[in-house]
N, C-alpha and C positions, 0 to 999 in steps of 0.2 A: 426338473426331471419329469419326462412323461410315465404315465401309466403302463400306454401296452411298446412293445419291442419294435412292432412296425413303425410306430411316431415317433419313437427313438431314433432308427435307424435310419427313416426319412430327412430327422434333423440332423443327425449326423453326432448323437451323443454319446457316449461310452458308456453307460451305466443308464438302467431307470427303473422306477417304483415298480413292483409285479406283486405277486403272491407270493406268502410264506412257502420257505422253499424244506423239503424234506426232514429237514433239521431242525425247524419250527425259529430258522433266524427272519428276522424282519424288516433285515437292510435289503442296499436296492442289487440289483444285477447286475452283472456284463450283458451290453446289446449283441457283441460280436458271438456269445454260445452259452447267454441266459442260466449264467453260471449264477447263483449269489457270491455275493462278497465275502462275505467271511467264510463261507465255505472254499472261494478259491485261496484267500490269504492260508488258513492253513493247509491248504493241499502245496501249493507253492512251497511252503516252511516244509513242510515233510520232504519233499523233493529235496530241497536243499538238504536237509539235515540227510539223509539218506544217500546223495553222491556224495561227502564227504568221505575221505577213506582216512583212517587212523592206524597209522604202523606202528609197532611196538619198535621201539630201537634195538638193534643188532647191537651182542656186546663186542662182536669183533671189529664190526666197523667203528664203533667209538673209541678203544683202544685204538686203530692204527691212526683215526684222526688225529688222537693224542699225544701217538707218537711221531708223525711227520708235520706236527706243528712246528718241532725242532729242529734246525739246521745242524746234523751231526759231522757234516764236510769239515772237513780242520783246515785252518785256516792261512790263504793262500801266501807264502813266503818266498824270499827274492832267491833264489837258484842260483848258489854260489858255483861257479865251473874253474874247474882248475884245469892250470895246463896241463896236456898228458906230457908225461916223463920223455918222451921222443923229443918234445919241442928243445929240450935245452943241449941236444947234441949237436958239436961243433960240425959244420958241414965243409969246411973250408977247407 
């Protein structure tokens, strides 16, 4: 890891030694915007924890989940057809 941002960025490195950064941390940097490192680890984690959205569960919507888990259709049987009473009149 180089010293200053320019010889980083010359070399083409991601990171390099600088100066304590505002927070008095002592790791190294981002070359790309001279962030320190653990100052961006937890800005990134805040980020993340932060678009997380947490719903409280609807009690209506879990009741109907509960109830259309069930197949309440009754159950498909063979369709007895009988002849209508015309058919047995003599036609002769």
């Amino acid at each position: 890891m180089e010293n200053s941002r320019k010889a980083a960025k010359a070399l083409g490195e991601k990171t390099y030694l600088g100066k304590p950064c505002k927070e008095g941390h002592h790791a190294g940097r981002l070359t790309s915007n001279g962030e320190c490192l653990i100052c961006h680890q937890v800005r990134v984690s805040k980020d993340y924890h932060a678009s997380r959205v947490f719903y409280a569960p609807d009690p209506v919507e879990e009741t109907y989940a509960l109830v259309y888990q069930f197949d309440f259709t009754p159950p498909k049987t063979k369709r007895i057809r009988r002849k209508p009473g015309w058919s047995s009149i003599d036609r002769g």
